[in-house]
C-alpha positions in Angstrom: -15.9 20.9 -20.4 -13.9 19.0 -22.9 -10.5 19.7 -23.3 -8.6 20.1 -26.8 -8.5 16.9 -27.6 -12.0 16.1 -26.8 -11.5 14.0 -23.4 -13.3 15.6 -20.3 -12.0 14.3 -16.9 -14.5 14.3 -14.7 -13.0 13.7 -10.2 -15.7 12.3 -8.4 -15.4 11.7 -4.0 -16.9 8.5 -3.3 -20.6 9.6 -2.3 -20.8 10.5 -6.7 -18.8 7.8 -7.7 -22.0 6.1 -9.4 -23.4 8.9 -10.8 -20.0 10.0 -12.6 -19.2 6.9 -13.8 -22.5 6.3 -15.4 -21.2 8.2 -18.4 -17.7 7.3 -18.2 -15.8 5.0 -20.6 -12.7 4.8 -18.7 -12.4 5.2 -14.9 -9.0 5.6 -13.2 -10.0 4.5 -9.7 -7.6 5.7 -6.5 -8.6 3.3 -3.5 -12.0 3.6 -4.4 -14.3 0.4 -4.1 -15.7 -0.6 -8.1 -18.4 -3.2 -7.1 -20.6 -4.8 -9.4 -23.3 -2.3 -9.1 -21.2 0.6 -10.0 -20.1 -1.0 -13.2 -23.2 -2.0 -14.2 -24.2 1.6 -14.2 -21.6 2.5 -16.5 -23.2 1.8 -19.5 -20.2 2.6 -21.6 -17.2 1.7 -19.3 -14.3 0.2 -21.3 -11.4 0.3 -19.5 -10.5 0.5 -15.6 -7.1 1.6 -14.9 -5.9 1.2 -11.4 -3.9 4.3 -10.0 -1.0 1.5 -8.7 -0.9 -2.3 -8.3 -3.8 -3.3 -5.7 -7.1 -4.5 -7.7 -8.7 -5.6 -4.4 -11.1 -2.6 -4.6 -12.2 -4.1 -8.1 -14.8 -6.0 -9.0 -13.0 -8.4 -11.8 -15.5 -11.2 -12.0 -18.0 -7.9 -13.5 -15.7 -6.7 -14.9 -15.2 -9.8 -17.4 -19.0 -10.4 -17.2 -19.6 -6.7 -18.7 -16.8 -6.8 -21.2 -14.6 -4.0 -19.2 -11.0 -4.4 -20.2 -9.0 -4.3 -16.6 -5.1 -2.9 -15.9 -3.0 -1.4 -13.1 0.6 0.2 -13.0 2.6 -2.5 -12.2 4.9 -1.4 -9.7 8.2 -2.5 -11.3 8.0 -1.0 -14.4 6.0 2.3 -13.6 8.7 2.9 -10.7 5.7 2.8 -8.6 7.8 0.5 -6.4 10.3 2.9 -5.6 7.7 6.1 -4.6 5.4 3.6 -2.2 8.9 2.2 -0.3 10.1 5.7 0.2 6.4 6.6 1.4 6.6 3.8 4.0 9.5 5.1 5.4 8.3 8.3 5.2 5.4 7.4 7.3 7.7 5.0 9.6 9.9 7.6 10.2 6.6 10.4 11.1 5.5 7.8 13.9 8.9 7.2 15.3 9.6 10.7 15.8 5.8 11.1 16.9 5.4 14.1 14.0 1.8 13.5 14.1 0.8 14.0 17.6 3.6 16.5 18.9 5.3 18.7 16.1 2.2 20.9 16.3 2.0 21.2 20.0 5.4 21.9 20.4 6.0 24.4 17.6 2.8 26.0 19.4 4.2 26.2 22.7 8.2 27.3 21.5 9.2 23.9 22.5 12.5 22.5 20.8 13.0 19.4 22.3 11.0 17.4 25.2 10.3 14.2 26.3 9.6 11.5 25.6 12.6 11.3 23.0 11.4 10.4 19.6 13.1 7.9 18.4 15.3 7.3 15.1 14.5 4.3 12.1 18.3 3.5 12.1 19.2 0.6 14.5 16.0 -0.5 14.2 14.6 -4.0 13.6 11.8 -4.0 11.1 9.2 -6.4 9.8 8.5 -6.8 5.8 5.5 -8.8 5.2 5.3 -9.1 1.8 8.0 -9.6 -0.6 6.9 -8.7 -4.2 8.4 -5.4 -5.8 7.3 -2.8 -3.0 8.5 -5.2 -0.3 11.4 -5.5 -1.9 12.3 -2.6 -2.9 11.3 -1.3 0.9 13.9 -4.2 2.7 16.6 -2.9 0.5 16.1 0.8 1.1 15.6 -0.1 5.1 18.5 -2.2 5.1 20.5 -0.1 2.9 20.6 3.6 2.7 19.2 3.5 6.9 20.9 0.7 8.7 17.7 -1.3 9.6 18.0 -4.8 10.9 15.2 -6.2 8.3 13.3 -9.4 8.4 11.0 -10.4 5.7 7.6 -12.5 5.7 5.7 -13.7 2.8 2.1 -13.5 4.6 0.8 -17.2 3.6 3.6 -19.4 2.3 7.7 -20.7 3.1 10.2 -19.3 1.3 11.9 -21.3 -1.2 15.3 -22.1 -1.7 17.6 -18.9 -3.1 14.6 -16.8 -3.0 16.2 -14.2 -0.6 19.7 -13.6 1.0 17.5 -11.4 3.9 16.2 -13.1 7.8 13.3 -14.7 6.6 9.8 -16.1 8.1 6.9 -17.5 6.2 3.4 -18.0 7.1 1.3 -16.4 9.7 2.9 -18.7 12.3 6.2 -17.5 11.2 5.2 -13.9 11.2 4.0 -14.1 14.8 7.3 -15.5 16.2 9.0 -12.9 14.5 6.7 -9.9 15.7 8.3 -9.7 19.6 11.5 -8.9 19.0 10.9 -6.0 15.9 10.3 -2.6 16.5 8.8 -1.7 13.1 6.1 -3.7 10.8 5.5 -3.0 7.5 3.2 -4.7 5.2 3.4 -5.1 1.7 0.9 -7.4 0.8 -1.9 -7.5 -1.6 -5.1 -7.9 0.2 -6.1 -11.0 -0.4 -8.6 -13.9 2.1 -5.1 -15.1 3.1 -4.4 -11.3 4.7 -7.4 -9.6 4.9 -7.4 -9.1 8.9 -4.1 -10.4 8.9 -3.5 -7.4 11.7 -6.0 -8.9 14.7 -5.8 -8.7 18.6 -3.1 -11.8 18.4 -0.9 -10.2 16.0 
């Protein structure tokens, strides 16, 4: 149905992805892979709009071969920065206090506390990798509002002079000297052929 202003949105889960967007001019995708083929069967596609920064799941070279026009939110200026730092922690902050696995079974059982203890972010040492606008707006919320010991990483390169005031480790090299002594790793790095499987059985 369309609404008022004559613009239907149409959600469609992975398995209908093709299908949907086969009469779509704009698609907004989430973490959804756009590949060539997909494209291609959206006849009338003008415009993809990434929901955040990452364009990895996109298909650019098609998209400048079919004439699509191609954006995301760039996490600076959207304040999309801000919300996925405060999601990592969030989700560092779950695992260290093992929500996941135990909250459940405890609140089942009338359990308050137990062991083993979880465990708290502050005091921690944590890893950045990645130092664009979500790495650094994570390493200043880490450091901080919650008393982290933070090192950052940029995943492929040194770090040049004045770039950061932060413990600091470039490369892969760098990143696995660093990894013994932290507690936490975060990474904020586009995935790229420089990270993809970045996180192996040596790391």
């Amino acid at each position: 149905a369309l609404a008022d202003d004559g613009v239907a949105l149409v959600q469609a889960p992975t398995e209908s992805l093709a299908a949907a967007v086969a009469d779509a001019q704009v698609v907004i995708p989430f973490m959804e892979r756009l590949d060539a083929a997909i494209l291609e069967a959206g006849t009338d596609v003008r415009l993809v709009v990434q929901f955040g920064v990452g364009l990895e799941g996109v298909d650019r070279d098609a998209c400048r071969r079919l004439g699509i026009a191609l954006s995301n939110c760039p996490a600076r200026a959207s304040g999309n920065a801000a919300a996925t730092a405060e999601h990592a922690v969030f989700l560092a902050l779950a695992m260290l206090r093992r929500g996941p696995e135990e909250l459940a079974a405890r609140f089942a059982a009338g359990v308050l506390g137990g062991l083993p203890l979880p465990r708290q972010l502050e005091g921690k040492r944590a890893l950045v990798v990645g130092h664009g606008s979500v790495g650094a707006a994570l390493a200043a919320r880490l450091r901080g509002a919650w008393g982290v010991d933070v090192v950052v990483a940029h995943a492929h390169r040194a770090w040049r002079a004045g770039e950061t005031d932060l413990e600091a480790v470039g490369g892969r090299a760098g990143v696995l000297e660093a990894l013994p002594s932290c507690d936490v790793v975060f990474l904020a790095c586009p995935l790229t052929a420089a990270t993809r499987a970045f996180v192996d059985d040596e790391f």
